[in-house]
N, CA, C and O atoms as a CHARMM CRD file, in Angstrom:
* protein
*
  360
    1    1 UNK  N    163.58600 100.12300 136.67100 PROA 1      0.00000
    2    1 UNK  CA   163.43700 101.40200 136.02100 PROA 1      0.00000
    3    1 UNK  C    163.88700 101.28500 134.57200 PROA 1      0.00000
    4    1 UNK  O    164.71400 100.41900 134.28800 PROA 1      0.00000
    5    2 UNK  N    163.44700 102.01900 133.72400 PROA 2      0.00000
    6    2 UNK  CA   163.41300 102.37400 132.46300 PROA 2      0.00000
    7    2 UNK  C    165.12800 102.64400 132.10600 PROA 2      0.00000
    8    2 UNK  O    165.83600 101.91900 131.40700 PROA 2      0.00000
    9    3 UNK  N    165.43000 103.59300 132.63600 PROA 3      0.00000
   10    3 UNK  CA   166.72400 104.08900 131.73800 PROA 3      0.00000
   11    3 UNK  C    167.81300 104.53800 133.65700 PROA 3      0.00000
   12    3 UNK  O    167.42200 104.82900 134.78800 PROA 3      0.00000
   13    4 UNK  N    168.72600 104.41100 133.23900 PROA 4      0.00000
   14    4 UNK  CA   169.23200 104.61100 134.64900 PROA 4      0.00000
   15    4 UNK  C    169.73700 106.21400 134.82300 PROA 4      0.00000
   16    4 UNK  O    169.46800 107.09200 134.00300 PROA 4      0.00000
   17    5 UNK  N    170.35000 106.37400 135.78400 PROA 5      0.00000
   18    5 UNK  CA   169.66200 107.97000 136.37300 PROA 5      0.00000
   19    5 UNK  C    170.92100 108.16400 136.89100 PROA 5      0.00000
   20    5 UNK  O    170.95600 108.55100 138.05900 PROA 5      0.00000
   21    6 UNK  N    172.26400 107.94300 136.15300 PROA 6      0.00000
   22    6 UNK  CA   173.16900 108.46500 136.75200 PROA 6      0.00000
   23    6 UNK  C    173.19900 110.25300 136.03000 PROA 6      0.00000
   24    6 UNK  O    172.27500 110.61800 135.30300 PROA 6      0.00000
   25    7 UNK  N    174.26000 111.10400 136.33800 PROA 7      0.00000
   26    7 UNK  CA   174.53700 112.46600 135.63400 PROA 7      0.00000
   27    7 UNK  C    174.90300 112.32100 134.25300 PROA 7      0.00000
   28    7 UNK  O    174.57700 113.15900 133.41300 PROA 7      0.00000
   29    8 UNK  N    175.81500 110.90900 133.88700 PROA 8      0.00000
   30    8 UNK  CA   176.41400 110.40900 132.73600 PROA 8      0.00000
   31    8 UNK  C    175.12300 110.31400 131.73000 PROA 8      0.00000
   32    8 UNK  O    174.94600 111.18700 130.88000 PROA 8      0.00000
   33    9 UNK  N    174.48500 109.51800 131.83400 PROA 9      0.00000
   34    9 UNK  CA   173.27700 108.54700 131.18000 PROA 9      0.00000
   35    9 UNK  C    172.28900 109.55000 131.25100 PROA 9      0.00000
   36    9 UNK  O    171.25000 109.40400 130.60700 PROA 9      0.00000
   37   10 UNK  N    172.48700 110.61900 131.99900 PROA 10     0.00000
   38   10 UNK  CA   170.95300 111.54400 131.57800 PROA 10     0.00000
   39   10 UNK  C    171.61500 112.86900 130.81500 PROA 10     0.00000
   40   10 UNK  O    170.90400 113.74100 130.31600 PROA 10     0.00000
   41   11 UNK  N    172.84700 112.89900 130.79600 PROA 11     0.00000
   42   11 UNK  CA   173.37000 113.86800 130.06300 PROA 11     0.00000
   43   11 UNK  C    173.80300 113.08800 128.42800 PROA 11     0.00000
   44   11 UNK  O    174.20500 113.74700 127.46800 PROA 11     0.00000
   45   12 UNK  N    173.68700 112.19800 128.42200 PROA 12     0.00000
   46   12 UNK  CA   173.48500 111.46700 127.23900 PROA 12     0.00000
   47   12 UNK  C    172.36500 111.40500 126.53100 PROA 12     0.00000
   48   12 UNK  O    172.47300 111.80700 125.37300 PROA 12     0.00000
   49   13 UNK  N    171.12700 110.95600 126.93200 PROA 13     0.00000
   50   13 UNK  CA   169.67900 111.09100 126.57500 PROA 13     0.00000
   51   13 UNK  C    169.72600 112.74000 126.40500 PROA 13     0.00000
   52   13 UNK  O    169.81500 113.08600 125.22700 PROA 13     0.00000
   53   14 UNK  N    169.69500 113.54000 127.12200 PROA 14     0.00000
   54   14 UNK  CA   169.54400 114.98000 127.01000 PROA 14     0.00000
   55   14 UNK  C    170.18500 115.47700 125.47300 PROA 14     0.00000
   56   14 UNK  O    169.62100 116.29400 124.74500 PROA 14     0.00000
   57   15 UNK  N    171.40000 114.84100 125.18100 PROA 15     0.00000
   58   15 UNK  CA   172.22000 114.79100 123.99300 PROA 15     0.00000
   59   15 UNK  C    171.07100 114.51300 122.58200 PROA 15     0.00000
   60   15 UNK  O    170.31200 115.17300 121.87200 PROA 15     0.00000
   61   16 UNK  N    171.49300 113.21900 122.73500 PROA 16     0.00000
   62   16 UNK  CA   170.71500 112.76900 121.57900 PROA 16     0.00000
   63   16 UNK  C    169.58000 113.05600 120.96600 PROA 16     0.00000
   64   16 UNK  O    169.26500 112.72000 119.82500 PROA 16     0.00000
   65   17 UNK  N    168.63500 114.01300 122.12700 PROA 17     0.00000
   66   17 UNK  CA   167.49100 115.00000 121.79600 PROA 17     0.00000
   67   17 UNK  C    166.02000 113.91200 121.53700 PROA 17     0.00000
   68   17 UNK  O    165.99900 112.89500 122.23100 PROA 17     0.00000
   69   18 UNK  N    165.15800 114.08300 120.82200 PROA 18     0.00000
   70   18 UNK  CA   163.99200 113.76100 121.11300 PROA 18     0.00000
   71   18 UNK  C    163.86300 112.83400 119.59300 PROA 18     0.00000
   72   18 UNK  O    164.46400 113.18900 118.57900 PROA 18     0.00000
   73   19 UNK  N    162.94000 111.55500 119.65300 PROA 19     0.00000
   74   19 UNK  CA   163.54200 110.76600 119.03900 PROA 19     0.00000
   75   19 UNK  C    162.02400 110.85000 118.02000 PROA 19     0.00000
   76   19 UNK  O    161.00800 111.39300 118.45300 PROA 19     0.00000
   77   20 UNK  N    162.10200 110.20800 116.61000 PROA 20     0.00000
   78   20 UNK  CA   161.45100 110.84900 116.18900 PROA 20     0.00000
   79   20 UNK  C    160.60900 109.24700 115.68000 PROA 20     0.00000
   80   20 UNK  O    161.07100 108.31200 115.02600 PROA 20     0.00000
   81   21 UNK  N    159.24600 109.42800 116.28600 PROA 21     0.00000
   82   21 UNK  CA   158.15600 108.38000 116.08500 PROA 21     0.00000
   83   21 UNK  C    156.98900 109.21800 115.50100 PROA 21     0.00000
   84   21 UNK  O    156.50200 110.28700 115.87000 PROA 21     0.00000
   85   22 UNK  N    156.68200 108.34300 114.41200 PROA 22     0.00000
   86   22 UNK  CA   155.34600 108.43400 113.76800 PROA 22     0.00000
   87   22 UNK  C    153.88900 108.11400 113.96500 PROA 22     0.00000
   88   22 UNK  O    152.81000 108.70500 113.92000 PROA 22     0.00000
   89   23 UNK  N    154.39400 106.79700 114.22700 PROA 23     0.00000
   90   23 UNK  CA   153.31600 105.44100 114.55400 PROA 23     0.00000
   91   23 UNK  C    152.07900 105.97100 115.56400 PROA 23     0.00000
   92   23 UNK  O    150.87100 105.81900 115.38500 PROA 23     0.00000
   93   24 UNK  N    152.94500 106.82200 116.98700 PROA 24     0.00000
   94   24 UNK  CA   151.38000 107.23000 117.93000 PROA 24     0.00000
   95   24 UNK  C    150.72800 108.39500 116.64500 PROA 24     0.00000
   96   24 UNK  O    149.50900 108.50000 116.78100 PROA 24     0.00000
   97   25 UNK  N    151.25500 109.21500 115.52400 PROA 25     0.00000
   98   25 UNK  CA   150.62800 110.31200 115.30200 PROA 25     0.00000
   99   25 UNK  C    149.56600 109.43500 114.17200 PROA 25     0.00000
  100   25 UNK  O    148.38300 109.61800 113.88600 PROA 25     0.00000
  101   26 UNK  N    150.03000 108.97000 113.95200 PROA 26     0.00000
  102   26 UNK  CA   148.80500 107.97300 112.57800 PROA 26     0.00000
  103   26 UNK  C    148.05900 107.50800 113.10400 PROA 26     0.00000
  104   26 UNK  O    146.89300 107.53600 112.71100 PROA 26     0.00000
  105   27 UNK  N    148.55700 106.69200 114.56300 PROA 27     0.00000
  106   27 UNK  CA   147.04800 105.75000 114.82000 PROA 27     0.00000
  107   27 UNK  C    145.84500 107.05400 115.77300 PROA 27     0.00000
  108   27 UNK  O    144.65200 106.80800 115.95200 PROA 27     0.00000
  109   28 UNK  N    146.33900 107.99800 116.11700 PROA 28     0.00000
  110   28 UNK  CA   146.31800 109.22700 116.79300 PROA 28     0.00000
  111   28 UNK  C    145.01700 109.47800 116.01500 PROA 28     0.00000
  112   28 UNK  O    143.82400 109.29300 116.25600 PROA 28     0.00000
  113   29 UNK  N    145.94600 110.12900 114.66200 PROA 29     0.00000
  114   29 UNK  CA   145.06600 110.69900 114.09300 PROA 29     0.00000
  115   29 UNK  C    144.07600 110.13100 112.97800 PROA 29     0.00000
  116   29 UNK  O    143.41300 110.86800 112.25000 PROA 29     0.00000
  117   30 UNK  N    144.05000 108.68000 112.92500 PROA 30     0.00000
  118   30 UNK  CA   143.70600 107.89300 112.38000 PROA 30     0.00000
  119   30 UNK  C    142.15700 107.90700 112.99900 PROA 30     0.00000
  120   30 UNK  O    141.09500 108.04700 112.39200 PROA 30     0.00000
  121   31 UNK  N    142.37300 107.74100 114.23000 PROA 31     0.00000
  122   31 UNK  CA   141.18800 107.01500 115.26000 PROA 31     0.00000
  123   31 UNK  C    140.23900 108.22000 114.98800 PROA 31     0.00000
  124   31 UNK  O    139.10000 108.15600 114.52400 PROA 31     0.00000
  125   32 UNK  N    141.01100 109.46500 115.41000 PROA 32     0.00000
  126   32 UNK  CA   140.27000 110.95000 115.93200 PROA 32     0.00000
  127   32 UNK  C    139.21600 111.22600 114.41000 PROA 32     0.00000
  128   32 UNK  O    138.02300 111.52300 114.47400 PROA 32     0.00000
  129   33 UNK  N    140.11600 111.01600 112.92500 PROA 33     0.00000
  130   33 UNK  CA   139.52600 111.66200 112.14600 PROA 33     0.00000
  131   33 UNK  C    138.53300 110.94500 111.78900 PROA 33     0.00000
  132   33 UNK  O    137.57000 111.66200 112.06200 PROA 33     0.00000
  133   34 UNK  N    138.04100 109.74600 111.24200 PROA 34     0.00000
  134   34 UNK  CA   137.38300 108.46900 111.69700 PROA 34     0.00000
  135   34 UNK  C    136.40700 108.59600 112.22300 PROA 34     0.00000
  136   34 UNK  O    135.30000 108.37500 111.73200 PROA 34     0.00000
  137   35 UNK  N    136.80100 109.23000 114.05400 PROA 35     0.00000
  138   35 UNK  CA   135.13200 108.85300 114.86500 PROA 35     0.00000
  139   35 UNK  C    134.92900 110.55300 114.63300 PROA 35     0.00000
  140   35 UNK  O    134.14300 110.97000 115.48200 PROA 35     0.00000
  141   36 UNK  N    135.26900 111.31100 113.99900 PROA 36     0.00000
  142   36 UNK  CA   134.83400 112.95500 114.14800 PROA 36     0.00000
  143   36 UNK  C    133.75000 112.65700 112.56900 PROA 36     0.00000
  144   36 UNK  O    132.52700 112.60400 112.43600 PROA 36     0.00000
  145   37 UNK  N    134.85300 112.51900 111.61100 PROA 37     0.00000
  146   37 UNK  CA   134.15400 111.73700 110.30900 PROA 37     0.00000
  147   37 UNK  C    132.90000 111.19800 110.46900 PROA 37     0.00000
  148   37 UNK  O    131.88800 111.73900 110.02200 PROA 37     0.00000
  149   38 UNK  N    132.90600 110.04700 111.14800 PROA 38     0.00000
  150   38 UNK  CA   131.15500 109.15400 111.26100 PROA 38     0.00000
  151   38 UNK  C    130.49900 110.28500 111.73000 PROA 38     0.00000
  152   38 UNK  O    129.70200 110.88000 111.00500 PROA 38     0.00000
  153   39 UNK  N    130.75400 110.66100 112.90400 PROA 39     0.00000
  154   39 UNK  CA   129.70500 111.44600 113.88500 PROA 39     0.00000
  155   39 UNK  C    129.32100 112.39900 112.51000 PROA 39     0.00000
  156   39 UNK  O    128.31000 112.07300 111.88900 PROA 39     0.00000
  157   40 UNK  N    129.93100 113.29600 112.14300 PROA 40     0.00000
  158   40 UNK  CA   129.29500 114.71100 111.16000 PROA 40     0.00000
  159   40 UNK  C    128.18500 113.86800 109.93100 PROA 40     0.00000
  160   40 UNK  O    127.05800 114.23600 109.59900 PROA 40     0.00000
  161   41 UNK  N    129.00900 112.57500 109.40500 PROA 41     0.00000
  162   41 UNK  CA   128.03200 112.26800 108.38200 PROA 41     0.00000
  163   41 UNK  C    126.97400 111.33400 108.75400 PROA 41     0.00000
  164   41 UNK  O    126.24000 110.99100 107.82700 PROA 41     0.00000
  165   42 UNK  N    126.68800 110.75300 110.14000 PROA 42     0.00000
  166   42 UNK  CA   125.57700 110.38700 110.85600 PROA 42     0.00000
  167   42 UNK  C    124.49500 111.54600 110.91100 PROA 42     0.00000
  168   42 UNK  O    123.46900 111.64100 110.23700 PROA 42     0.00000
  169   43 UNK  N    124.99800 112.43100 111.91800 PROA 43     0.00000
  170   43 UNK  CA   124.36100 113.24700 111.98400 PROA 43     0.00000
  171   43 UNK  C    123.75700 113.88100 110.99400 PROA 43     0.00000
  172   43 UNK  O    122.55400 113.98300 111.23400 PROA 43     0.00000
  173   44 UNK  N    124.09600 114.39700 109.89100 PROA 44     0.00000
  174   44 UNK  CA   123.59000 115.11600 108.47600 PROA 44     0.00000
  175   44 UNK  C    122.56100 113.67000 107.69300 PROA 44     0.00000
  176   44 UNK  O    121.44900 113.95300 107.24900 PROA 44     0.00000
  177   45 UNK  N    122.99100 112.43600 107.61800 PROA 45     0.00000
  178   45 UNK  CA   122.18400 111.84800 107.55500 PROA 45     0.00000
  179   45 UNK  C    120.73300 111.50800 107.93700 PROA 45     0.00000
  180   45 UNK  O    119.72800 111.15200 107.32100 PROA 45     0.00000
  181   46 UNK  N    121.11600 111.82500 109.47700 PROA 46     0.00000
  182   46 UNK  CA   120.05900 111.05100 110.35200 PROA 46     0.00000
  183   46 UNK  C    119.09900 112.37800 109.70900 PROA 46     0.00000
  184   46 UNK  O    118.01700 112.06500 109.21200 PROA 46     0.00000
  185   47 UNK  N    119.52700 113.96000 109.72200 PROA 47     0.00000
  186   47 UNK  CA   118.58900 114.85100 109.66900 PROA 47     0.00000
  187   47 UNK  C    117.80500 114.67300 107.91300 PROA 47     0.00000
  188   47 UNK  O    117.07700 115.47700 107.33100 PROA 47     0.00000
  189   48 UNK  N    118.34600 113.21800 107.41500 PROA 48     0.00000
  190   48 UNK  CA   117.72400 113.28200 106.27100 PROA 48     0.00000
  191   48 UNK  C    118.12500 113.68300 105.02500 PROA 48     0.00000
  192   48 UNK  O    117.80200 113.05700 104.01600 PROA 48     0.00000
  193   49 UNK  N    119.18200 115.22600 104.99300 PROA 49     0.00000
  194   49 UNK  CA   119.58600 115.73600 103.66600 PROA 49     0.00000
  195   49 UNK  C    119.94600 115.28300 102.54900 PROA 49     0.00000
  196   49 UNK  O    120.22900 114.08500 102.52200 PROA 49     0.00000
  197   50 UNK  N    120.04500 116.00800 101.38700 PROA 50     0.00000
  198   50 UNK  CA   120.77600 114.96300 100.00700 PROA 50     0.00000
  199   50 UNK  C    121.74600 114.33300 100.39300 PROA 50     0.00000
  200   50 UNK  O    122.49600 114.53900 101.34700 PROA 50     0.00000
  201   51 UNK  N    121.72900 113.34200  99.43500 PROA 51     0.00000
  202   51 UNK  CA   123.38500 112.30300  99.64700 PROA 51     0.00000
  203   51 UNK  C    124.68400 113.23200  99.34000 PROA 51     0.00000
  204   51 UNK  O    125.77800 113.17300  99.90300 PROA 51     0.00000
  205   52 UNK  N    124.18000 114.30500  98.06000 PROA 52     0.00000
  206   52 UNK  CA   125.06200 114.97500  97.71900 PROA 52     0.00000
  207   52 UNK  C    126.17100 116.02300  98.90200 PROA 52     0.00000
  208   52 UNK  O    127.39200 116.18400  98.89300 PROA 52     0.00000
  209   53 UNK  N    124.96000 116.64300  99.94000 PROA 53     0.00000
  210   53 UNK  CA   125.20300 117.45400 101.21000 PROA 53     0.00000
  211   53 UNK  C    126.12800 116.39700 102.24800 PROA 53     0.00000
  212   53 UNK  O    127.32100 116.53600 102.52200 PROA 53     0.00000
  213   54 UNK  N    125.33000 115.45700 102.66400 PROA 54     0.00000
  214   54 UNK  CA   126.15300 114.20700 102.96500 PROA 54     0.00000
  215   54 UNK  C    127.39400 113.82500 102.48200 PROA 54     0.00000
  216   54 UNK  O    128.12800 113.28100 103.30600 PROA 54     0.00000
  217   55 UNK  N    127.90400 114.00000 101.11800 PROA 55     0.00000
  218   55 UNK  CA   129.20200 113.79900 100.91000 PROA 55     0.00000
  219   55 UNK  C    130.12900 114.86700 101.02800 PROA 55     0.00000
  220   55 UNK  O    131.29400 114.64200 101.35700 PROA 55     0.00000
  221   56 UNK  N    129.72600 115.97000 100.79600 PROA 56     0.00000
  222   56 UNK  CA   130.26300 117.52200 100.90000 PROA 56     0.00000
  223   56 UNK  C    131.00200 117.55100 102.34300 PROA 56     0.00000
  224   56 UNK  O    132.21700 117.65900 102.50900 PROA 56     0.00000
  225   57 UNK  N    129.76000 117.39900 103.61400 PROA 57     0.00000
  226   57 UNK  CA   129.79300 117.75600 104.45300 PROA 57     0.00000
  227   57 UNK  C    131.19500 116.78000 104.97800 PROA 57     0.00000
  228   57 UNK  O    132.08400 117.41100 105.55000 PROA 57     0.00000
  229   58 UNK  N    131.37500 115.40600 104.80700 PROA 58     0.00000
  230   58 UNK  CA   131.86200 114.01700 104.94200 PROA 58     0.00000
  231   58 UNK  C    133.75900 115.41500 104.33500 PROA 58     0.00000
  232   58 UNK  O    134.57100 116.11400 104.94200 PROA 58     0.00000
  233   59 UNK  N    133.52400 115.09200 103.11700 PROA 59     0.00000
  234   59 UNK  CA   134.47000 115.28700 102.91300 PROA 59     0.00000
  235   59 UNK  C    135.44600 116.83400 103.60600 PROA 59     0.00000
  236   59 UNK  O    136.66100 116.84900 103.80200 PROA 59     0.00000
  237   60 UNK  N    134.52300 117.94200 103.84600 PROA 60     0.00000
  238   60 UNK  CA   135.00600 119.43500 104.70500 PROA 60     0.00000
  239   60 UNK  C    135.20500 118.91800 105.87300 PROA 60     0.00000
  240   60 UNK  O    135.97000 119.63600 106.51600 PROA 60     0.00000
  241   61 UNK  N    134.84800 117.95100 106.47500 PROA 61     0.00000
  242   61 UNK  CA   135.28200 117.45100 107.71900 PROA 61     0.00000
  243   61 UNK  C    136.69500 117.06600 107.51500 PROA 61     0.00000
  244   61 UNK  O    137.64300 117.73400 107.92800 PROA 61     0.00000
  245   62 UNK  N    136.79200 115.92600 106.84000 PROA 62     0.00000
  246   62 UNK  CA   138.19900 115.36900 106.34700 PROA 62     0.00000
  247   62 UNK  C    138.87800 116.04000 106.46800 PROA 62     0.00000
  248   62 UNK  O    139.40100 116.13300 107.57800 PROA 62     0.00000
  249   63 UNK  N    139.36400 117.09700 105.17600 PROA 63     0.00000
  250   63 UNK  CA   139.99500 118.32500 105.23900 PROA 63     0.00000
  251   63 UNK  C    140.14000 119.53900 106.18500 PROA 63     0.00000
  252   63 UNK  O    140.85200 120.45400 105.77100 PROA 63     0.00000
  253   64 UNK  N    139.51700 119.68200 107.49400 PROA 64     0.00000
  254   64 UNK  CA   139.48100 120.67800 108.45900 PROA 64     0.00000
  255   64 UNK  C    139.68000 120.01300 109.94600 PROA 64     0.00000
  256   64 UNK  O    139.80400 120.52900 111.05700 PROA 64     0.00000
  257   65 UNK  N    139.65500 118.40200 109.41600 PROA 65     0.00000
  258   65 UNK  CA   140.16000 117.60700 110.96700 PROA 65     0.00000
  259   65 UNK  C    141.46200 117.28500 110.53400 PROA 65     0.00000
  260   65 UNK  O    142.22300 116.98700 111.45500 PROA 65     0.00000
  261   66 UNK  N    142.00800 117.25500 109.22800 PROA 66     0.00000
  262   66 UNK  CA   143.18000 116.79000 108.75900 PROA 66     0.00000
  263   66 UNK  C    144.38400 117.99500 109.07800 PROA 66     0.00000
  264   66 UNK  O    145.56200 117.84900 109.40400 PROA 66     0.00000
  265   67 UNK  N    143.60300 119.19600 108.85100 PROA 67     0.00000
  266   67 UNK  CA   144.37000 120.53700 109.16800 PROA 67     0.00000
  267   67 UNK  C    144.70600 120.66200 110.48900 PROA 67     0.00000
  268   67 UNK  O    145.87800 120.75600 110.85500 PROA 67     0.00000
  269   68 UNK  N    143.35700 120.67600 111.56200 PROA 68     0.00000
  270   68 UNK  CA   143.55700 120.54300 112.81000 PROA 68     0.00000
  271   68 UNK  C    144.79800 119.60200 113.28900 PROA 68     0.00000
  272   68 UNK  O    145.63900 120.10400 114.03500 PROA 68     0.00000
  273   69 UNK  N    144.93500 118.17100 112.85200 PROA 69     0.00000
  274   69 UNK  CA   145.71600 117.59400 113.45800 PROA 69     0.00000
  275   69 UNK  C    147.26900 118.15200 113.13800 PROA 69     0.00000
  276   69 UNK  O    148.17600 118.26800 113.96200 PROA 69     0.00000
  277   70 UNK  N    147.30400 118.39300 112.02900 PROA 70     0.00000
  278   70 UNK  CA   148.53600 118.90800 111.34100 PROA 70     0.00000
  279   70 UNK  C    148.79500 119.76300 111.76700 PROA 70     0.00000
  280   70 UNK  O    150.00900 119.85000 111.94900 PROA 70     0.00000
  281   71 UNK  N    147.88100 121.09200 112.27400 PROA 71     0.00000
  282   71 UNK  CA   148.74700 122.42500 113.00700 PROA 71     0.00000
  283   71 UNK  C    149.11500 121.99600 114.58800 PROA 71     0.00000
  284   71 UNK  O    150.21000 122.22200 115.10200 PROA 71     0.00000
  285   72 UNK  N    148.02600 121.35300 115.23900 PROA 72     0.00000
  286   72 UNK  CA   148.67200 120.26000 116.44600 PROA 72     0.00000
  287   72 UNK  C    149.38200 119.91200 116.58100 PROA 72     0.00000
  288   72 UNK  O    150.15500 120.21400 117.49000 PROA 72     0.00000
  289   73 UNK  N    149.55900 118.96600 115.65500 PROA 73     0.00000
  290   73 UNK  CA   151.26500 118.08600 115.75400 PROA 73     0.00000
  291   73 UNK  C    152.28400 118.83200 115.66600 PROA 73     0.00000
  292   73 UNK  O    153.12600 118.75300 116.56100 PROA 73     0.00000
  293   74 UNK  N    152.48200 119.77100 114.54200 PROA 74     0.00000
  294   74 UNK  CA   153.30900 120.75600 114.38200 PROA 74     0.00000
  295   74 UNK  C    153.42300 121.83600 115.82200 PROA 74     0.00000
  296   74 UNK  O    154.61100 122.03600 116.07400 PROA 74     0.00000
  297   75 UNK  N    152.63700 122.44100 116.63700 PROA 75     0.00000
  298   75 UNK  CA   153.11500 123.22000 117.23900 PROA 75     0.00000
  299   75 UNK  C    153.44100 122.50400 118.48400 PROA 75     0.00000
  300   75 UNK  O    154.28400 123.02600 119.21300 PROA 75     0.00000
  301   76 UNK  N    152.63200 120.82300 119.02500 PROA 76     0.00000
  302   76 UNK  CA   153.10400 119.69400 119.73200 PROA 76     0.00000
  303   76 UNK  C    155.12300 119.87900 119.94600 PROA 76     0.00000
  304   76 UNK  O    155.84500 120.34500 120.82800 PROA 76     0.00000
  305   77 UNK  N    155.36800 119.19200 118.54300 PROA 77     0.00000
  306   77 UNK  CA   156.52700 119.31900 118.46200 PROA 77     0.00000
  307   77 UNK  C    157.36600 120.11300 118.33500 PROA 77     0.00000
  308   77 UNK  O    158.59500 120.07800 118.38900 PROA 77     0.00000
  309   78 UNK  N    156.50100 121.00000 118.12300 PROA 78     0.00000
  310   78 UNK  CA   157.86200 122.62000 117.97700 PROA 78     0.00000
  311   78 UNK  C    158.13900 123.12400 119.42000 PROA 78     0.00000
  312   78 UNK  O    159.10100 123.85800 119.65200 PROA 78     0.00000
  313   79 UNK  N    157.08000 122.62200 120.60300 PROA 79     0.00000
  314   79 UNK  CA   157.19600 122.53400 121.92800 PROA 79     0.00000
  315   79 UNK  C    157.80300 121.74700 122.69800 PROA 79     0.00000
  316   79 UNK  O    157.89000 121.97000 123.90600 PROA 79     0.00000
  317   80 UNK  N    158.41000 120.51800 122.01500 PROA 80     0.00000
  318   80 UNK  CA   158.77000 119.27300 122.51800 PROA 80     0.00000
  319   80 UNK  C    160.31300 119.56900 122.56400 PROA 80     0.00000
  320   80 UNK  O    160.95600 119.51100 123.61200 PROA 80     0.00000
  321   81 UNK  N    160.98300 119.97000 121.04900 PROA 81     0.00000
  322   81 UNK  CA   161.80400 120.43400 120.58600 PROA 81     0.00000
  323   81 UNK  C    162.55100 121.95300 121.55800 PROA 81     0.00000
  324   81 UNK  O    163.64900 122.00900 122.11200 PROA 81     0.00000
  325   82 UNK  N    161.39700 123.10000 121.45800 PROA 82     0.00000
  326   82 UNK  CA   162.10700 124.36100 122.43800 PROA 82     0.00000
  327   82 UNK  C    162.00400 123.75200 123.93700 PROA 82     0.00000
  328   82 UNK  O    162.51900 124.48900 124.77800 PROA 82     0.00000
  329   83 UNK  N    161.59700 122.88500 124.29900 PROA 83     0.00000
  330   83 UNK  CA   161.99800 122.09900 125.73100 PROA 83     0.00000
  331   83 UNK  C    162.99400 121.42100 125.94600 PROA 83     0.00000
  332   83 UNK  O    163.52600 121.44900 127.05600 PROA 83     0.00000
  333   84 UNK  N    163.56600 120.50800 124.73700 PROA 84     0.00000
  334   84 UNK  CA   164.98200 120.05400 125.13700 PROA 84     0.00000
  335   84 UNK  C    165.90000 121.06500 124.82400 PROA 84     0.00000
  336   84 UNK  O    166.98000 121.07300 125.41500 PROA 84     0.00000
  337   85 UNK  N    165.61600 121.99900 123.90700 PROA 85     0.00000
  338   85 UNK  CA   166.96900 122.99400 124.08500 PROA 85     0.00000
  339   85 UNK  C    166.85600 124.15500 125.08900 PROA 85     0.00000
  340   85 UNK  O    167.71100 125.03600 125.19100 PROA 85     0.00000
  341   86 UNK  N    165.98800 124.10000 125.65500 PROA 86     0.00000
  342   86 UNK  CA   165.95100 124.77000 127.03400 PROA 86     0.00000
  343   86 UNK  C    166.59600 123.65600 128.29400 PROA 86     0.00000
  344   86 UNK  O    167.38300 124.18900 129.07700 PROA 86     0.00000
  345   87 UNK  N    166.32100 122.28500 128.49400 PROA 87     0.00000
  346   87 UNK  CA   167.43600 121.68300 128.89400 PROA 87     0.00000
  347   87 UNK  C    168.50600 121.97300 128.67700 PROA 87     0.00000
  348   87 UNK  O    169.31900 122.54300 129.40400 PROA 87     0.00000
  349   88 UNK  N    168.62100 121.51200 127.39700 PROA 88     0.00000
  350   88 UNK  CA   170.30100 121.69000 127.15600 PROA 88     0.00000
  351   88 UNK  C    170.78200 122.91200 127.73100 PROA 88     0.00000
  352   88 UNK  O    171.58600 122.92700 128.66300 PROA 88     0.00000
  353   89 UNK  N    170.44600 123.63300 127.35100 PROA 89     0.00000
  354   89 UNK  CA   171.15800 125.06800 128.39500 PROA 89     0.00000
  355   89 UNK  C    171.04700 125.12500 129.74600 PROA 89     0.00000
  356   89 UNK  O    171.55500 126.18800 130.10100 PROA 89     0.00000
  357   90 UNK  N    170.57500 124.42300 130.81900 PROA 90     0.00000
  358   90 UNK  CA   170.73200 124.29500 131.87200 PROA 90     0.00000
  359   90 UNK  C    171.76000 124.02700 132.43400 PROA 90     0.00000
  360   90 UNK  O    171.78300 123.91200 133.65900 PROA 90     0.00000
């Protein structure tokens, strides 16, 4: 097992609270914005439009998948967070 499971050692972890990693949210949101990205400017392509519409479109994606992930993560963790201090008061 991972971490041991006495009352001591889980009232310790419970302590120290929730630990703070980056790395899954970049490659996360790395991957997501990426394959959402291709797909919109494939698609507007394939239908032919200016290059100019094509870059527009490319870039409002960017900016509205970049938002998405950001209000995500943010309310992710603001949930992660009111869960260990709802532990803690147990």
């Amino acid at each position: 097992m991972e971490h041991e499971h006495s009352i001591a050692a889980i009232s310790a972890r419970l302590t120290a609270g929730p630990r703070q990693n980056y790395l899954r949210d970049w490659i996360y949101g790395g991957i997501d914005g990426a394959v959402t990205t291709f797909a919109v400017v494939s698609g507007i392509a394939g239908a032919q439009l200016a290059p100019w519409i094509i870059l527009v479109m490319g870039f409002a994606n960017l900016f509205a998948d970049g938002f998405s992930m950001a209000a995500s993560n943010f309310l992710g963790t603001k949930s992660e967070h009111e869960n260990w201090h709802r532990l803690e008061a147990i």
